[in-house]
C-alpha positions as CSV (number, residue, x, y, z in Angstrom):
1,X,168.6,132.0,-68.3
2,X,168.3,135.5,-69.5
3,X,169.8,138.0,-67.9
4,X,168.3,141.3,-67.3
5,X,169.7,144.1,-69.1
6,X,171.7,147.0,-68.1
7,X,168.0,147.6,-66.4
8,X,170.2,150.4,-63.9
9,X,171.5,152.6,-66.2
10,X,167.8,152.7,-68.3
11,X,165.7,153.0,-65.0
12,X,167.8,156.0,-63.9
13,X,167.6,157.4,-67.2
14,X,163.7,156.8,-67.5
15,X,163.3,157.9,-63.5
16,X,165.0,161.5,-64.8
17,X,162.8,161.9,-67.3
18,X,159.5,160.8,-65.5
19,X,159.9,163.2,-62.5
20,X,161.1,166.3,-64.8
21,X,157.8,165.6,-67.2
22,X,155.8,165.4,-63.9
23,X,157.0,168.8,-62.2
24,X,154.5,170.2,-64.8
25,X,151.4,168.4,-63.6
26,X,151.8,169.6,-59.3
27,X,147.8,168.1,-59.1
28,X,149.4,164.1,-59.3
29,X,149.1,161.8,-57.0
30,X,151.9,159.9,-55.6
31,X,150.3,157.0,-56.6
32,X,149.9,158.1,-60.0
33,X,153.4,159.3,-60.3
34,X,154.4,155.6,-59.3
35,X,152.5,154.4,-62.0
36,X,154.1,156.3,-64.7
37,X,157.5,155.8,-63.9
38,X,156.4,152.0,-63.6
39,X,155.1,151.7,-66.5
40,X,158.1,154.0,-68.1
41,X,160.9,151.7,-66.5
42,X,158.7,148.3,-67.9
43,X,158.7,149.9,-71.4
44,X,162.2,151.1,-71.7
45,X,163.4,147.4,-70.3
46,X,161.5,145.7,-72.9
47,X,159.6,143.5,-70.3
48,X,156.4,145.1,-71.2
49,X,156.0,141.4,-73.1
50,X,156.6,139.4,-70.4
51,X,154.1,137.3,-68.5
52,X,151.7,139.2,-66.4
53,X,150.2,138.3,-63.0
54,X,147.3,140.2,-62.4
55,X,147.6,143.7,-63.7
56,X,150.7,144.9,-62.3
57,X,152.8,142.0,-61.2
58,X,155.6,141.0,-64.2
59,X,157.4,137.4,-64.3
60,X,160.5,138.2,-66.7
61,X,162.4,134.7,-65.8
62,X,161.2,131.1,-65.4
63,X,163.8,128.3,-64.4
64,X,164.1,125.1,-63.1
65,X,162.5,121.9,-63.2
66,X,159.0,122.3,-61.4
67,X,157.1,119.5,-60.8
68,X,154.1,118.7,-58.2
69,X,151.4,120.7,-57.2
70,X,151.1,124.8,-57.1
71,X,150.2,126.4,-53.8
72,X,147.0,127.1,-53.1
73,X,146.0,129.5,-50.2
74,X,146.6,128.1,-46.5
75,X,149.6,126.5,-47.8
76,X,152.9,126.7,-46.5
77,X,155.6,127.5,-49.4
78,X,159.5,126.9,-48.3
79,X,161.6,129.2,-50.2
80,X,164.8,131.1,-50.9
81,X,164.5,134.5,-52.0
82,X,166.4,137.6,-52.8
83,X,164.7,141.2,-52.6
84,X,167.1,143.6,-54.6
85,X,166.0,147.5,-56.3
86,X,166.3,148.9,-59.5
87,X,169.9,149.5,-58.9
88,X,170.9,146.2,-58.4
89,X,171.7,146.9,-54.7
90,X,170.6,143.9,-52.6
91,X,167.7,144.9,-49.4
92,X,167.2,141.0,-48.3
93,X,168.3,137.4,-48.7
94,X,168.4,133.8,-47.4
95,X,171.0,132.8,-50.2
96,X,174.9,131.8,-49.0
97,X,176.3,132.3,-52.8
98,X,174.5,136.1,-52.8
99,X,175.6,136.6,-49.3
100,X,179.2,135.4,-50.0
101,X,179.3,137.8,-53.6
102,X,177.9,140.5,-51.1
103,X,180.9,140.3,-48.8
104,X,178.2,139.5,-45.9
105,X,178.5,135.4,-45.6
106,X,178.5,134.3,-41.9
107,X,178.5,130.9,-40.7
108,X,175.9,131.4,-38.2
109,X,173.6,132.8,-40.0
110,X,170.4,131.5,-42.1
111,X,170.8,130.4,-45.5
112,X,168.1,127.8,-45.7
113,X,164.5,128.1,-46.9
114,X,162.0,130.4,-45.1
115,X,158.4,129.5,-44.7
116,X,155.8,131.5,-46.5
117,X,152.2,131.0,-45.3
118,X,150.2,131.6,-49.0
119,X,147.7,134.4,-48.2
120,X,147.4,134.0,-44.5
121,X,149.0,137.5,-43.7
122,X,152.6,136.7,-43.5
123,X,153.6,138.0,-46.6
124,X,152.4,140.3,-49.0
125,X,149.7,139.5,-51.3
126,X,151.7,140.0,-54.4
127,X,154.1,137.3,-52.9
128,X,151.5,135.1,-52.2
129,X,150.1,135.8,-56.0
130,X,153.8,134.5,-57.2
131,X,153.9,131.7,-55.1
132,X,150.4,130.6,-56.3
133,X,151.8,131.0,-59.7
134,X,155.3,128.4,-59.5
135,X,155.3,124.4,-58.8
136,X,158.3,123.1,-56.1
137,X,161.9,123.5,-58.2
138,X,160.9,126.1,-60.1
139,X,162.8,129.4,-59.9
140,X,161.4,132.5,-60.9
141,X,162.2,136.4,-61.6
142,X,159.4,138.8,-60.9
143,X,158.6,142.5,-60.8
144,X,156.5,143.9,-58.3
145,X,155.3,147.8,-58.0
146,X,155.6,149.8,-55.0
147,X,152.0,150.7,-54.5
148,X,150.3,147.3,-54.2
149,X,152.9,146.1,-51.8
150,X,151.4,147.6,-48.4
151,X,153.9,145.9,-45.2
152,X,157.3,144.1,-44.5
153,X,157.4,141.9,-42.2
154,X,160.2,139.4,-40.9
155,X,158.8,137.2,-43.4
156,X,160.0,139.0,-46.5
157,X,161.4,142.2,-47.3
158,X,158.8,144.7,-48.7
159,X,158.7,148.0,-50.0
160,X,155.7,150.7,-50.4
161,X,158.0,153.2,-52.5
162,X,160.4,151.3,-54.8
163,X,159.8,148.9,-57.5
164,X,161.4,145.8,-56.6
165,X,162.9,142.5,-58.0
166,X,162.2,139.4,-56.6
167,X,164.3,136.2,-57.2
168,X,162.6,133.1,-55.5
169,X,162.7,129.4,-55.8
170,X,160.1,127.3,-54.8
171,X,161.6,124.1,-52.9
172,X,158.1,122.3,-51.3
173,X,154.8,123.0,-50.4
174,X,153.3,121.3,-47.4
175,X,149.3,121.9,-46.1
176,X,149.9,122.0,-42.1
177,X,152.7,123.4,-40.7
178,X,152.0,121.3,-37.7
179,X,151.8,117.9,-39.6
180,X,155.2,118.8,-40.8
181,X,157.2,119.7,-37.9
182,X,155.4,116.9,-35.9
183,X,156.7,114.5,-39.2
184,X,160.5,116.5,-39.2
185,X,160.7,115.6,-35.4
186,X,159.4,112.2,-35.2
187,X,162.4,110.9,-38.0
188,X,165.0,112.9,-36.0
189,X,164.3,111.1,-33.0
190,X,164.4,107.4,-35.4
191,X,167.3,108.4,-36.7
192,X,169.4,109.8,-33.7
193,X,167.2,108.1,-30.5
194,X,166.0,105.0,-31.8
195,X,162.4,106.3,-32.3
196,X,161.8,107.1,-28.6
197,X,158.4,109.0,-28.2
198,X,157.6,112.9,-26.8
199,X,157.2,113.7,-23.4
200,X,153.8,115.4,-24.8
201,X,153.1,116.9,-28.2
202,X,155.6,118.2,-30.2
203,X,158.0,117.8,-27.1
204,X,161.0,114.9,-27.0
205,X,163.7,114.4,-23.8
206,X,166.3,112.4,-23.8
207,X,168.9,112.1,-20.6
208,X,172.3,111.0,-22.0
209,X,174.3,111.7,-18.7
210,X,173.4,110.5,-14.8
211,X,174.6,113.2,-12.0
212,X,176.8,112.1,-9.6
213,X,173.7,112.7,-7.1
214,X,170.1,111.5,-6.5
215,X,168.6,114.1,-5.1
216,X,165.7,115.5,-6.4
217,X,164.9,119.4,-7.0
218,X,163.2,121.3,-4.8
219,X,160.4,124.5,-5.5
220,X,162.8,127.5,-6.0
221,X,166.3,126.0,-6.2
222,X,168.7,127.8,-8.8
223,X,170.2,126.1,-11.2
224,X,173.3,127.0,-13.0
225,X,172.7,125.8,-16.8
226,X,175.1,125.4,-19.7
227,X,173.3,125.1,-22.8
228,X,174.2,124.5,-26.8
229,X,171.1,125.2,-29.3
230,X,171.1,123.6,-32.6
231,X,168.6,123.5,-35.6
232,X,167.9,119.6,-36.7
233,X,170.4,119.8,-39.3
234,X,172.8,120.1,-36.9
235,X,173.9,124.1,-36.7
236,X,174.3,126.1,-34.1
237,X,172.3,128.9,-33.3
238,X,173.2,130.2,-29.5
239,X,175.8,128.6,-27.1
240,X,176.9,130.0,-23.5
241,X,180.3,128.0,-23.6
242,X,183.1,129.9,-24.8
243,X,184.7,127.0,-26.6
244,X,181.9,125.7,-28.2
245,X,181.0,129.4,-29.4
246,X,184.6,130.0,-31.1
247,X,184.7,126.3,-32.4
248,X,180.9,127.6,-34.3
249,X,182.1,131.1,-35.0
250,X,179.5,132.7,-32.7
251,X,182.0,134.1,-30.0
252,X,181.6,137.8,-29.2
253,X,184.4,139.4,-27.0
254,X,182.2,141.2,-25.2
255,X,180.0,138.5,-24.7
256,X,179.2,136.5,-21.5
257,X,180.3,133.0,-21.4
258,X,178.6,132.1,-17.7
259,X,176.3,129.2,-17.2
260,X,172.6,130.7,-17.0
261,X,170.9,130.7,-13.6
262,X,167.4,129.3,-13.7
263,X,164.8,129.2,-10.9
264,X,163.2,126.0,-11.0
265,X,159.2,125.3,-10.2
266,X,158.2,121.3,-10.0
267,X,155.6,120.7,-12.9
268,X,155.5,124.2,-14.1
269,X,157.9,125.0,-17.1
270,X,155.1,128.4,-18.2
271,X,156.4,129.6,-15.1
272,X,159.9,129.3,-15.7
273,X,159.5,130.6,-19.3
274,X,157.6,133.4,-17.7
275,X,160.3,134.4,-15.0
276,X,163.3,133.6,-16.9
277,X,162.1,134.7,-20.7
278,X,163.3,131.6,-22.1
279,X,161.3,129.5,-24.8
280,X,158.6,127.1,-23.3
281,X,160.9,124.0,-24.9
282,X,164.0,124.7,-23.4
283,X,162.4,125.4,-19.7
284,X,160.1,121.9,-20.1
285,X,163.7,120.1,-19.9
286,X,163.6,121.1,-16.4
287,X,160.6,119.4,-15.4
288,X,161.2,116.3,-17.1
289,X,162.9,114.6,-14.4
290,X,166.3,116.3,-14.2
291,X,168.7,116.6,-11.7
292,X,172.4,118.0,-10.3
293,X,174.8,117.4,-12.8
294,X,172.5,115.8,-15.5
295,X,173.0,116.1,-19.0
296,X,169.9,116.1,-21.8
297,X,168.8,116.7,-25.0
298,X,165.7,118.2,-25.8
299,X,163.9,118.6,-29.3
300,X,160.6,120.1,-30.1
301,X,158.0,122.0,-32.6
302,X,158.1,125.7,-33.3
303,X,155.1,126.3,-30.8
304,X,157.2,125.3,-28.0
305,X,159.9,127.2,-29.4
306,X,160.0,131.0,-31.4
307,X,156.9,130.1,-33.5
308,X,155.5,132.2,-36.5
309,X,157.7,135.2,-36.0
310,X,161.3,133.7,-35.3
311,X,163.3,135.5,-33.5
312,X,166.0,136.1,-36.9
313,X,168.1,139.6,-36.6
314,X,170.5,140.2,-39.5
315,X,170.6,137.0,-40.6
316,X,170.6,135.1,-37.9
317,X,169.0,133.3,-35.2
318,X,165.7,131.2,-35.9
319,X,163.3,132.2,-38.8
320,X,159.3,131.1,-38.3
321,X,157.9,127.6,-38.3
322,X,161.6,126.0,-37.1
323,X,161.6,122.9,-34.8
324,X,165.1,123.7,-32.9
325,X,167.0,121.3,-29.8
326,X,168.8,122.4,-27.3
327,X,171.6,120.2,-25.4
328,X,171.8,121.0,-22.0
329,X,174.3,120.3,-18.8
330,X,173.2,121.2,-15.1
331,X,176.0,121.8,-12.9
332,X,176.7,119.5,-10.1
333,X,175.3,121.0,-6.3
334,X,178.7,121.9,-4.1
């Protein structure tokens, strides 16, 4: 792979020099300024040659082995990306081996692909337009301008005032979201429960432990709830047990390590989600036939869970589109 040249020490160079030959002209734009030192930093880096999408947008690397079909728009493209400026300083990432050169690796966090709906409004347009340019295992290197980027989201780091690099691999392309999580789901629960079917859509329970009682909940009894919450692959995103938290290198000394009290409702988990601000997955284990002292495990879709935003803060937590599970023990009644 080529590697980009000494590209800092020529785009500070070139920057100088476009903003002291533009202090003459006090009638540009901003916009126009952008353009020439664009166009400057392009042309002293020699990538002025390099493939072009659109009129702005500049692939300088191709790698990989692609194969399969490109994405097309409605798609869903699963990616790993890096977002890094002209100075080679780093503003996003779902990559372990840049996190771990960056000094910012932590187990818990995210380091698998993210989901990027293709021109549906996730992501910018320019990312889409790269996308819609790579086939699954291909990695590319592309240079994007400040002024036809227009938002960031969680999605994808974005910037309106810096020309940016972005590294991204391609890893799949699926058409529904929803046929995909609902396929993800059903082979976890072949694989781990023996193919047992969901509760309702996009929604499997499984008891594994029998309370020492039989009495049934009753409308407005509090239950005190320990709870670990894992993506399918088996990581762990959120605990409330101390142990479990320092054996998964999520333990905060100032945190709280206290079972969670939750006020029950018969047959209505919205209203649980509503009065506790829990996801609607983890309170539907509640009214699935649980009891005092029971122990479950419950798995479901992103709909039921953080959805299209995720709930990701520096690195960690869920990103958008994630099927997560949740294991979960109800203490016994004294």
């Amino acid at each position: 792979m080529r590697r980009i040249k000494s590209w800092f020490v020529v785009a500070a160079v070139m920057v100088a020099y476009v903003v002291t030959s533009c202090a003459v002209d006090v009638d540009e734009s901003a916009d126009v300024t952008q353009k020439r030192i664009f166009n400057a930093f392009i042309r002293a880096n020699g990538y002025d040659q390099s493939e072009m999408i659109g009129d702005s947008i500049y692939v300088i690397e191709r790698s990989g082995n692609p194969s399969g079909e490109y994405p097309q728009d409605s798609t869903y493209a699963f990616v790993r990306y890096a977002a890094r400026y002209t100075s080679g300083e780093y503003a996003a990432y779902n990559i372990d081996t840049i996190a771990m050169k960056e000094g910012t690796y932590h187990p818990s966090n995210f380091y698998s692909s993210f989901v990027w709906p293709v021109k549906m409004g996730y992501i910018s347009d320019p990312l889409s337009d790269i996308l819609k340019n790579m086939r699954p295992g291909e990695k590319t290197v592309s240079l994007v301008p400040p002024w036809i980027v227009n938002y960031n989201t969680s999605y994808a780091f974005a910037s309106t005032t810096s020309i940016m690099f972005y590294e991204i691999e391609l890893e799949k392309v699926v058409p529904s979201i929803e046929e995909y999580q609902e396929q993800i789901l059903k082979e976890f629960s072949q694989k781990y429960f023996g193919g047992m079917d969901t509760i309702s859509k996009g929604f499997y329970f499984h008891k594994f432990h029998e309370g020492a009682t039989e009495d049934t909940l009753t409308e407005g009894t509090v239950l005190d709830v320990w709870y670990v919450g894992r993506m399918l692959d088996g990581s762990v995103f959120d605990t409330n047990i101390e142990d479990s938290a320092k054996k998964y290198d999520l333990y905060k000394p100032d945190g709280t390590y206290t079972p969670l009290s939750v006020l029950y409702y018969k047959d209505d988990p919205e209203k649980i989600a509503e009065e506790e601000g829990y996801v609607l997955g983890f309170c539907k284990a509640f009214t699935s036939g649980v009891t005092w002292g029971d122990k479950c495990f419950v798995f479901f879709d992103s709909s039921l869970g953080y959805g299209a935003e995720g709930n990701l803060n520096n690195g960690a937590g869920i990103p958008p589109f994630y099927p997560i599970s949740f294991e979960l023990w109800i203490e016994e009644n004294d």
